[in-house]
C-alpha angles and dihedrals in degrees: 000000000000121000136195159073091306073198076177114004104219146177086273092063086052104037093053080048087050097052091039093051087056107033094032088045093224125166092229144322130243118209112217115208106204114220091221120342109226092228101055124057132253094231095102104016116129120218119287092243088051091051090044091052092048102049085052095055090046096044098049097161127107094236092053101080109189107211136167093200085141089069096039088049098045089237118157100177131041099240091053087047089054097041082055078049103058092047102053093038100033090171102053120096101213121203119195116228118215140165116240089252088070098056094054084066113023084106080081096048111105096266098348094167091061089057090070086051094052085048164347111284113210106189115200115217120246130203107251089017112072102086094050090043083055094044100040126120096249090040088061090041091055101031090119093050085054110124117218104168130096102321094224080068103061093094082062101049114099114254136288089052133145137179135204109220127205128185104050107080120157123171095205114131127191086211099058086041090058085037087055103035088234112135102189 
């Protein structure tokens, strides 16, 4: 799964699925577009159909399934979207896709340490990013949950489980994109 505002979707959200479909060895990925995320501002964000039709249009492969099931589930914050997850899907074994930035500041996400125990997180490394996702406080909480084995093994790890994950490092920003009125 990848979450967020997709505010716009862009070649950086595909091509990450790409990679993690082929080195996570996932069936497929689900990107999550998030109908307002708590920690960025509503000033700027286009309309949740807008974002959906655009995520579409970016993520174009049959094993990139574009969903608003937060909206549909009333979820506000990813832990409560994957506790609704694992009950209506009790056999998958889920594993959460973020960018290094994120990991550098998912200590301020609502119980953010219950989200490494509803599934494997798989963070992608980011240029500019790497040394404060290393160094970050939920990187040093976690630090003896950290995965380093074959990265196609993480959905089999027992939770809480996360992986560090080289070789896939794009520079796009949604932000840059809005910044520059490019939506690509």
């Amino acid at each position: 799964m990848l979450g967020g505002s997709f505010n716009p979707a862009h070649q950086g959200h595909r091509g990450l699925s790409l990679f993690a479909l082929e080195h996570l060895a996932l069936d497929e990925i689900w990107w999550l577009v998030s109908p307002q995320n708590p920690l960025k501002p509503v000033a700027g964000m286009a309309p949740l159909a807008q974002r959906l039709e655009g995520a579409r249009a970016t993520a174009a492969h049959p094993q990139i399934h574009v969903t608003d099931i937060e909206a549909r589930l009333g979820t506000r914050y990813t832990v409560d979207t994957l506790e609704q997850l694992a009950q209506r899907y009790p056999a998958a074994r889920f594993v959460w896709l973020m960018g290094a930035d994120n990991l550098a500041q998912v200590d301020k996400w609502h119980r953010w340490r219950d989200l490494f125990d509803r599934a494997a997180v798989a963070v992608i490394d980011r240029p500019g990013h790497t040394d404060a996702a290393l160094a970050s406080p939920a990187s040093q909480a976690l630090a003896e949950h950290r995965y380093m084995g074959p990265p196609d093994q993480l959905a089999q790890q027992p939770l809480p489980a996360w992986a560090f994950v080289f070789g896939f490092r794009d520079p796009t920003s949604a932000t840059a994109l809005r910044q520059s009125g490019t939506h690509v």
